[in-house]
N, C-alpha and C positions, 0 to 999 in steps of 0.2 A: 541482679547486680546493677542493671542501669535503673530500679529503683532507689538502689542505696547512693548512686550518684546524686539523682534528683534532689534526695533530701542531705546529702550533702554540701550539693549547689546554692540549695534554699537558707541551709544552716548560716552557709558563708555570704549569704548578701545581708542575710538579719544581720550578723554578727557585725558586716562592714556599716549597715547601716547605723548601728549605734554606737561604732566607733565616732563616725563624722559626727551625730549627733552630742556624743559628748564632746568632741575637740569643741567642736561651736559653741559650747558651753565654756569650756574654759576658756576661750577665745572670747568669747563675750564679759567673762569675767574679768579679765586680763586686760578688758582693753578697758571697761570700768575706771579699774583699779588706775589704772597708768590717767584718768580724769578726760577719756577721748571719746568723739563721739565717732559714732560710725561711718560718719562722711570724713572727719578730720583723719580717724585712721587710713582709711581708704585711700586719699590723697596725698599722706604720708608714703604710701607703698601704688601708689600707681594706677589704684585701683577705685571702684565704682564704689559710692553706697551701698547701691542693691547687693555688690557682688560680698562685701562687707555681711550686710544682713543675709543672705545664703550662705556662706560659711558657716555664719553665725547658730542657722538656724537646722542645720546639717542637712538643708535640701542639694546642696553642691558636694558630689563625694568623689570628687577627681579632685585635689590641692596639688599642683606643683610644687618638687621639693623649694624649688628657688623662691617662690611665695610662703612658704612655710618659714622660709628664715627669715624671709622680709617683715614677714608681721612678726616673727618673736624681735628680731632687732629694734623695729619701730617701738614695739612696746616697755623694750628693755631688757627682756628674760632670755634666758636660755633656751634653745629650738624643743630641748628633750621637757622643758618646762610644760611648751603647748602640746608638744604631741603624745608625753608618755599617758599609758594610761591611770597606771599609779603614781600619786605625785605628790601622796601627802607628804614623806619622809623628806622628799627633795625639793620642798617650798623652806623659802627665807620665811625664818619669825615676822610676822606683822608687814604690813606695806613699807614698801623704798620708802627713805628720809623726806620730809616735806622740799626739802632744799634737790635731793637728787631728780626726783620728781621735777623739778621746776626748771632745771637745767635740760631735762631732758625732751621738757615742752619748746623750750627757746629753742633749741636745737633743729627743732622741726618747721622753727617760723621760717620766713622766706628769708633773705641776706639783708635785707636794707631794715630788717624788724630787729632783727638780730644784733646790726649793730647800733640801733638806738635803744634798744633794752640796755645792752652794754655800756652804752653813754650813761642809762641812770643809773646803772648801777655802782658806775663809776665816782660819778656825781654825789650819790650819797655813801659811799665810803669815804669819799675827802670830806664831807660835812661831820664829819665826824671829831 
C-alpha cells in the first residue's frame, strides 16, 4: 500500500509539473500576443522580470490565485484563457483588433503618457 502511495505522490508532482510548465507557455504566448515584454508585463502586475520569466518557464509552481488574474487582466483575456488546460475551443478567432490591442497598451502607460497620447489622438481626429 504505502508503495502505491509513493507512486501516486510521484504521478502527481509529474503531472503538477507539467501543468505549470504548460501554463508558462500559454503565458508566454499570451503575453507575445498582447506585443509585451516580460519586464513590461511584470511591472504591469507588480511584479519582477525574473519572477515573469519563472512562470514563464514553469520552474515557479505555487501562482497565486490573485496573480493569476492579474496577469490574465494585464493581458486582456479571460483567467480560464490562461489556466485551462484545453483551450482550443475557447480561444477568439485570430489576435484582438490592432486598434483593441493598442488601447489596451495606453492603458497600461503611466497617467501623464496617457494623457498626451490622448492629446494626439485628439489632435488628429480634428485634422481631419
Amino acid at each position: 500500500m504505502a508503495a502505491d502511495l509513493n507512486v501516486l505522490e510521484f504521478q502527481a508532482m509529474v503531472d503538477q509539473k507539467k501543468y505549470f510548465q504548460e501554463l508558462g507557455t500559454r503565458l508566454a504566448a499570451l503575453r507575445k500576443e498582447a506585443g509585451l515584454t516580460q519586464a513590461q508585463l511584470g511591472q504591469s502586475v507588480g511584479l519582477s522580470q525574473q519572477m515573469i520569466a519563472d512562470y514563464e518557464s514553469g520552474t515557479r509552481q505555487h501562482i497565486p490565485l490573485c496573480r493569476l488574474i492579474s496577469l490574465a487582466e494585464a493581458l486582456g483575456v479571460e483567467l480560464n484563457l490562461l489556466v485551462a488546460e484545453n483551450v482550443e475551443g475557447q480561444r477568439k478567432r485570430g489576435p484582438a483588433p490592432r486598434v483593441q490591442q493598442l488601447v489596451e497598451r495606453i492603458h497600461r502607460l503611466p497617467k501623464p503618457r496617457q494623457k498626451f497620447v490622448e492629446e494626439m489622438l485628439e489632435n488628429a481626429l480634428q485634422a481631419r
